[in-house]
VEXDREN-2710 file (C-alpha; in Angstrom, 1 decimal):
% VEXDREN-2710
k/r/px/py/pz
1/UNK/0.0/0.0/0.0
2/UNK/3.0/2.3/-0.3
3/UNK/2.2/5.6/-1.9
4/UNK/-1.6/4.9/-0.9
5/UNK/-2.8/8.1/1.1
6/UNK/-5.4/7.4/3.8
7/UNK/-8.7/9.8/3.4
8/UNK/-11.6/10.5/5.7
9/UNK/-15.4/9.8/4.5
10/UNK/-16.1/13.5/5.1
11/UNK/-13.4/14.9/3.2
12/UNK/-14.6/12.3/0.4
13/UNK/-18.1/13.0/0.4
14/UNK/-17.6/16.5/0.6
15/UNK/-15.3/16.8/-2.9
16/UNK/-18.2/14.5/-4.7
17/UNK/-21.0/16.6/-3.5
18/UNK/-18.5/19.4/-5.1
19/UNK/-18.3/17.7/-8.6
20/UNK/-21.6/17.0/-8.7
21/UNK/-22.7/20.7/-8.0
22/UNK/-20.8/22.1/-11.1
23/UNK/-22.4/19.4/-12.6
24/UNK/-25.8/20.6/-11.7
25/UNK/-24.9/24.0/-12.6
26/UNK/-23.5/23.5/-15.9
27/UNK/-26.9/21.5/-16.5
28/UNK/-28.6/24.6/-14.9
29/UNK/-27.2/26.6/-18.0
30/UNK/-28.1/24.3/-20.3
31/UNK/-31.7/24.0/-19.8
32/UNK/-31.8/27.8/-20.6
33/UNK/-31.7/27.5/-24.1
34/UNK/-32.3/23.9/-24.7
35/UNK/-34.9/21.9/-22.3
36/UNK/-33.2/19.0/-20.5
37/UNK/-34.7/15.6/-22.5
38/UNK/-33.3/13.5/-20.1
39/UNK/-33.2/12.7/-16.2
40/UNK/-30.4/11.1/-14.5
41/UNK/-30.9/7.5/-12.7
42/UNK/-29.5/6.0/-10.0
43/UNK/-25.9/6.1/-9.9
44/UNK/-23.8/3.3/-7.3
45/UNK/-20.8/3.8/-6.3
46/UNK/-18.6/0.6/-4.6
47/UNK/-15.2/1.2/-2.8
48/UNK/-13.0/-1.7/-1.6
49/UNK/-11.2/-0.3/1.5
50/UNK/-8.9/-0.7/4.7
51/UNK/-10.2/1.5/8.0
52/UNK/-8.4/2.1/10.4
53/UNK/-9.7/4.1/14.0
54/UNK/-6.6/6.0/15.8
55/UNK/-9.1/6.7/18.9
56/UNK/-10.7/10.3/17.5
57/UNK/-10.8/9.7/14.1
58/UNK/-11.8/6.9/11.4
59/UNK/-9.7/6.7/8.0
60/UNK/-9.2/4.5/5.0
61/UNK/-6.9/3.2/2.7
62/UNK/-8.5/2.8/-0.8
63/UNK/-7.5/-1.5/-1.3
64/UNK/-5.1/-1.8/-4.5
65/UNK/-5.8/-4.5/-7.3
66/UNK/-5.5/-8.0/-5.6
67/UNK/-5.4/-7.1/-1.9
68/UNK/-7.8/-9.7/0.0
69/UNK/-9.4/-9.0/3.3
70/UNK/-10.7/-5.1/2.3
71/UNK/-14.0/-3.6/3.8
72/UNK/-16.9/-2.6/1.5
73/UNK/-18.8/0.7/1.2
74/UNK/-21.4/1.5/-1.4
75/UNK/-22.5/5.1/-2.0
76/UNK/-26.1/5.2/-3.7
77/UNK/-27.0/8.9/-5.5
78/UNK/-30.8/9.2/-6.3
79/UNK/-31.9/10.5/-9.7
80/UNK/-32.6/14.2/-10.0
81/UNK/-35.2/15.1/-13.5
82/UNK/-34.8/18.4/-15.1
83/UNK/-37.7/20.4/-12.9
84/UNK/-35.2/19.8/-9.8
85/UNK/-32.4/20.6/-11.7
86/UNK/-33.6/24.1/-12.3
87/UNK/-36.0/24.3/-8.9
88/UNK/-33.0/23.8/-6.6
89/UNK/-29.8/25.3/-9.0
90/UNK/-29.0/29.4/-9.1
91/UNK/-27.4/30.1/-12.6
92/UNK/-24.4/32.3/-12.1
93/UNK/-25.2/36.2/-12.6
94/UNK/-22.8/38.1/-15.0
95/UNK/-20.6/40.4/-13.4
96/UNK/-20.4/37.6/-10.4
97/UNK/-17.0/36.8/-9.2
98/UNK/-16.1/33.4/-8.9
99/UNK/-14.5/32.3/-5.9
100/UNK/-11.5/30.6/-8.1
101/UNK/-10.9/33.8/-9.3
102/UNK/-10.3/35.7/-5.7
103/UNK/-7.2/36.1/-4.0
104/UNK/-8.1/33.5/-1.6
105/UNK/-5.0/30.8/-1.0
106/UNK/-6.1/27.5/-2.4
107/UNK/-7.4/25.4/0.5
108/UNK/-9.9/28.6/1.7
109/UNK/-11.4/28.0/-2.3
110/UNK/-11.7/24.3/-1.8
111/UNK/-13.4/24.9/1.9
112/UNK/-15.9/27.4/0.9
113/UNK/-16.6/25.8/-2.7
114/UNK/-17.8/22.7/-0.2
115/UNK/-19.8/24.7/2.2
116/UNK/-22.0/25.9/-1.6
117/UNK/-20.1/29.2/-2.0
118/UNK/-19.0/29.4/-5.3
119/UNK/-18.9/33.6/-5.7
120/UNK/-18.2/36.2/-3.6
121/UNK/-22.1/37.1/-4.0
122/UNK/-22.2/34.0/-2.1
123/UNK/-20.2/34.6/0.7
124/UNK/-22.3/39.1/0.9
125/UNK/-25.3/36.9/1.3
126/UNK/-23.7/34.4/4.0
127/UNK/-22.2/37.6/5.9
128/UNK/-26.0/39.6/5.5
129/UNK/-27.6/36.4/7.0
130/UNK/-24.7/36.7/9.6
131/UNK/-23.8/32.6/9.7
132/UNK/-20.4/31.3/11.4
133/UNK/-18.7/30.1/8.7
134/UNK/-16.1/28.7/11.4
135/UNK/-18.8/26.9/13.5
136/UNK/-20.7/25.3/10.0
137/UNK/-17.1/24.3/8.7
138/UNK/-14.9/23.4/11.8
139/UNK/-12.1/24.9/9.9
140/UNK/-9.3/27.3/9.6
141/UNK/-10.6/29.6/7.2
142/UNK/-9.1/33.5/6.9
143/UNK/-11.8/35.6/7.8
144/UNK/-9.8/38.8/6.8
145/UNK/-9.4/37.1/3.6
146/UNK/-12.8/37.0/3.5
147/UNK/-13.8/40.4/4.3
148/UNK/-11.2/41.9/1.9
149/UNK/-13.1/40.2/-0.8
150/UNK/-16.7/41.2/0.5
151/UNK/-15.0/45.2/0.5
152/UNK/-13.2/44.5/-3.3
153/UNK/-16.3/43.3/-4.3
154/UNK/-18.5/45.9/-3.0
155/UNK/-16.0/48.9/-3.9
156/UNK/-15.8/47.8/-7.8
157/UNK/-19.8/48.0/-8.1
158/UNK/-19.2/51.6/-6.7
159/UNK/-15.9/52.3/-8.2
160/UNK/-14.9/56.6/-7.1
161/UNK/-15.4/58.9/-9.8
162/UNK/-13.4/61.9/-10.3
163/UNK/-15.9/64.9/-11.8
164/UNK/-13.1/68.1/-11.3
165/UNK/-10.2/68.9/-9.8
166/UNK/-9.9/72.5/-9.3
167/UNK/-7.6/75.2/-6.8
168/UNK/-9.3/76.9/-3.9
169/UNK/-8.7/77.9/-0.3
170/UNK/-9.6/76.5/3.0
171/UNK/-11.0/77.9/5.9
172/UNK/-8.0/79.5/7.1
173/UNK/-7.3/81.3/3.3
174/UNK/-4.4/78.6/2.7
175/UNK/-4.7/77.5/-1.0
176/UNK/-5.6/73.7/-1.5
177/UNK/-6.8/71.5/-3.8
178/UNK/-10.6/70.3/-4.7
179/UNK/-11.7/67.0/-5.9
180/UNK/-15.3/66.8/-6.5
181/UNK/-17.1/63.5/-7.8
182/UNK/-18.8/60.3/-6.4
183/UNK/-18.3/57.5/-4.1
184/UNK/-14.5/59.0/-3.3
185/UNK/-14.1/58.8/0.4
186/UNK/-17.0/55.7/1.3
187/UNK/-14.6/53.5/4.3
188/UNK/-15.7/55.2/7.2
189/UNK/-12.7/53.4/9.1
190/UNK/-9.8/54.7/6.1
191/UNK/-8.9/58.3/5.7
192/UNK/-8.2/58.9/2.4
193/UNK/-4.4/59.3/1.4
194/UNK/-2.6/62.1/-1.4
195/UNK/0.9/62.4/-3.0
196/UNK/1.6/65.5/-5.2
197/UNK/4.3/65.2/-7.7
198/UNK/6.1/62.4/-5.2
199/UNK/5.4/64.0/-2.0
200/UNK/3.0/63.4/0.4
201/UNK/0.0/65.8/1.5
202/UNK/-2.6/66.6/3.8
203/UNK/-6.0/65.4/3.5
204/UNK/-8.0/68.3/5.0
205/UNK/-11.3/66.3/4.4
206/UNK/-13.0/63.4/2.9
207/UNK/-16.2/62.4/2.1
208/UNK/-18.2/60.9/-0.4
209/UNK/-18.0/63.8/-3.0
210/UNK/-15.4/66.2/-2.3
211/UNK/-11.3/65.7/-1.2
212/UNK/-10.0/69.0/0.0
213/UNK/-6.2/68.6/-0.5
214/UNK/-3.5/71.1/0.9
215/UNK/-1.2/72.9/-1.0
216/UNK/0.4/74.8/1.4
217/UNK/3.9/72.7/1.4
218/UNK/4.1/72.1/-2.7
219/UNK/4.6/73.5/-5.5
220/UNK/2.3/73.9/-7.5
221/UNK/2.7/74.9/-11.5
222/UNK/2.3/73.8/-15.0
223/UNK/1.6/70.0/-15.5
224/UNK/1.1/68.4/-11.7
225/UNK/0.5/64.8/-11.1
226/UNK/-1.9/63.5/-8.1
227/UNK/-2.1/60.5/-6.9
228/UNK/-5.5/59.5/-4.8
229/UNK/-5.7/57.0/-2.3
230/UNK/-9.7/56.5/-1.5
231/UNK/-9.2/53.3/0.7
232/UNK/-7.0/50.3/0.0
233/UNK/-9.1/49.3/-2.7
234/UNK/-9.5/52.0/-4.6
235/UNK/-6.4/54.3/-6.3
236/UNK/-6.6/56.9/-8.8
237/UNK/-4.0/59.0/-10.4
238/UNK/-4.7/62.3/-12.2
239/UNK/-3.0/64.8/-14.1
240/UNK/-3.8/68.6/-12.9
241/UNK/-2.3/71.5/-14.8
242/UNK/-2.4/74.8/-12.7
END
């Protein structure tokens, strides 16, 4: 049995129930533009195996061509018509990011694709319905991870928009800098950041239209190049001639 890795029923159960998902789902599609003629039967699965029980957990060794003495299991799937196909399957939105294509490390992807998250719509709707994805999973997963991806997400359907950039004065008669648009400063917890021509500079105020940038410490002529930090998801650079 060298080279014959020991698995866990769970951890095999839950990669099937995986493949069989994107299996649904691609048949989901399908039916769209061409009705499902077909249902899917009974499908029996037999595996010839070793267990073993180390006093907390039970795993098995899959039993190699001519090995006598192995332990049967049998894994029966029920048949699923075309109504339940399309009753019980979500077809994936456009514009939806799928969760193989987040910055998530690898194992986090193959944890949440077997909990059913398979976008990061998915994991807005778990975090609105406020589940415990720790508690449902008994797992390791990187919540900061996961609410970085929540924020990307969120930020790119509200991506800042830069309307004008013009010279003015504060309150104190200093001269500064105006940005005026939408959805600029929307993290509550981040204060916006600015570098003129290289050199950093002093946010006077933020908010969801307007930046008020000081000038007081720059110079400020001819062809000027700002850089806008909104929050760490969002960065814009502009070109400003005085």
């Amino acid at each position: 049995m060298s080279g014959n890795a020991s698995w866990q029923l769970e951890d095999f159960v839950d990669s099937l129930v995986v493949e069989l998902d994107k299996t649904r789902e691609t048949l989901a599609v399908k039916a769209i533009n061409k009705p499902l003629s077909y249902t899917v039967k009974e499908v029996a699965l037999d595996l010839n195996i070793f267990p073993s029980y180390d006093g907390e957990q039970v795993s098995f060794i899959t039993a190699q061509p001519g090995q006598d003495g192995a332990s049967k299991v049998s894994i029966q799937l029920n048949s699923i018509t075309d109504q339940q196909v399309r009753a019980t399957t979500k077809v994936p939105e456009a514009g939806a990011t799928p969760i193989e294509q987040t910055d998530l490390d690898k194992g986090t992807k193959s944890k949440l694709r077997r909990l059913g998250v398979s976008s990061v719509d998915d994991l807005k709707n778990i975090e609105r319905k406020n589940v415990d994805l720790h508690q449902v999973s008994d797992s390791d997963i990187d919540y900061t991870k996961l609410a970085n991806q929540i924020r990307k997400s969120r930020r790119s359907e509200t991506p800042p928009r830069v309307e004008s950039v013009s010279l003015t004065r504060d309150v104190g008669g200093g001269p500064c800098l105006a940005v005026r648009g939408a959805h600029l400063a929307v993290d509550p917890a981040f204060q916006p950041v600015a570098v003129i021509n290289s050199k950093l500079a002093e946010v006077l105020s933020a908010t969801d239209d307007e930046l008020l940038i000081a000038l007081d410490d720059h110079d400020f002529e001819g062809d000027n190049e700002v850089v806008l930090t909104f929050d760490p998801f969002a960065v814009m650079k502009v070109n400003v001639r005085a």
